[in-house]
matplotlib code that plots the C-alpha trace (Angstrom):
import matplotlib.pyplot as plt

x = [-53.1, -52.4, -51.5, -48.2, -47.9, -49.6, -47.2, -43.8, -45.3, -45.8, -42.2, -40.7, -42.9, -41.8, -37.8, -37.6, -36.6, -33.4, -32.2, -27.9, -26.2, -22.8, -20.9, -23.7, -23.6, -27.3, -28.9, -30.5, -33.1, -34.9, -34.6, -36.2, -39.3, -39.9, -40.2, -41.9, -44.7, -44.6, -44.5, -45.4, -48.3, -49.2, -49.9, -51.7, -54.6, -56.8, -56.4, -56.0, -59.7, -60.5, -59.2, -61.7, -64.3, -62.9, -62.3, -59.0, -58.9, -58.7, -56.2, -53.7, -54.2, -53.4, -50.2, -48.2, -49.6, -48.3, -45.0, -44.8, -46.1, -43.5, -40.9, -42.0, -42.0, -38.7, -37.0, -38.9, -36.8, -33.5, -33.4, -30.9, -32.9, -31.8, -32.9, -36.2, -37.1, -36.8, -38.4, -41.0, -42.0, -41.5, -44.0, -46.8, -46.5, -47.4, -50.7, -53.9, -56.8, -56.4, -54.2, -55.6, -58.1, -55.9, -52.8, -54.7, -56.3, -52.6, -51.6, -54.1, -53.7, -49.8, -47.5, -44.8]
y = [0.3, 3.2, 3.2, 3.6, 1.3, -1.8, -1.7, -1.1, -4.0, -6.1, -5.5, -6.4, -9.7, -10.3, -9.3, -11.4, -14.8, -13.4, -15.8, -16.6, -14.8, -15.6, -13.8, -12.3, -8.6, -7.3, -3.9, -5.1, -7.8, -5.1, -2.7, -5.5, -6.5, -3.1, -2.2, -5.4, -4.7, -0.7, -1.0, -4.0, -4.8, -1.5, -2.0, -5.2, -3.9, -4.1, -7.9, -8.4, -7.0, -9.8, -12.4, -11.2, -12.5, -15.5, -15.8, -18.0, -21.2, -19.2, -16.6, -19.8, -20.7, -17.5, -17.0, -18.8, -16.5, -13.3, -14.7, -14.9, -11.7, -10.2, -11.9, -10.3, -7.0, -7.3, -8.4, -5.2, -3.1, -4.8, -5.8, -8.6, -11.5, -14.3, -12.1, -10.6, -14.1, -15.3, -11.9, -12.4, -15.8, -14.1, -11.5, -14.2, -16.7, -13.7, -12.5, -14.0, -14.4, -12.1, -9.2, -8.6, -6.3, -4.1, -4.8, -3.6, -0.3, 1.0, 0.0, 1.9, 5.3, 4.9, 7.5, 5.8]
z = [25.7, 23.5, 19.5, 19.3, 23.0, 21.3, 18.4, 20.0, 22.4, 19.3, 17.4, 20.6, 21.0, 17.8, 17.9, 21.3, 19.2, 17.5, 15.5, 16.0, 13.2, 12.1, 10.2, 8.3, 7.1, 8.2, 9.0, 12.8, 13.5, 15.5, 12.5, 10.1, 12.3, 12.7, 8.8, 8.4, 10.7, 10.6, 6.4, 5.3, 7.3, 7.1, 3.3, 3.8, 6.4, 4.1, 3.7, 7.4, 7.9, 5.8, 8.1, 11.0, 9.2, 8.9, 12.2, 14.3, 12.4, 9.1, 10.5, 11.3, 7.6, 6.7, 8.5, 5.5, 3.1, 5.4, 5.6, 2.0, 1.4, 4.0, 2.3, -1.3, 0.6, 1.8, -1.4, -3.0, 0.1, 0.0, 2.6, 4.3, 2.8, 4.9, 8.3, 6.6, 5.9, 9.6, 10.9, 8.4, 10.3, 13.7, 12.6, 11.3, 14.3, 16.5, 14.6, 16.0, 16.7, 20.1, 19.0, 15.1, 15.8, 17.4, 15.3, 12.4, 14.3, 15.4, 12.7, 10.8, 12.9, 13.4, 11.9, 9.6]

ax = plt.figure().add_subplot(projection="3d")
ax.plot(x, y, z, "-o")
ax.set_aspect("equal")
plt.show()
């Protein structure tokens, strides 16, 4: 699978579980994975190539410490904060031990 194919694969892995909003003012649960992963993971591939060393047990640790990271991220961007947070969860859960390696090489050659 192509680059840019793996990561529009991913964001819509990860925008399948949109959350019910009600009467919330947000910019797109769609729109919010996608900076998250396209921006804020893209910042942290350094770290990520950490956690293939550390291989799956350590990359399920690890997830908690994404999320949090995310969430940081997205109160840096303003973004809706009560969405970011839950896309910032979808976006962990779906990182593992299968899918890193090439997560963090599109992301790597992706153009944001």
């Amino acid at each position: 699978m192509s680059k840019p194919d793996f990561l529009n694969e991913f964001i819509k892995q990860c925008s399948q579980n949109k959350p019910e909003f009600e009467g919330e003012r947000f910019i797109g649960w769609e729109q919010i994975i996608f900076t998250l992963i396209g921006f804020g993971l893209k910042a942290m591939v350094p770290e990520l190539k950490e956690w293939i060393k550390l291989g799956a047990a350590a990359i399920a640790l690890k997830r908690q410490e994404l999320k949090e990271k995310l969430v940081k991220y997205a109160k840096e961007k303003e973004l809706d904060f009560p969405t970011a947070e839950l896309a910032a969860e979808e976006v962990a859960k779906n990182i593992n031990a299968d899918n890193i390696t090439e997560l963090i090489d599109s992301l790597e050659n992706s153009v944001s």
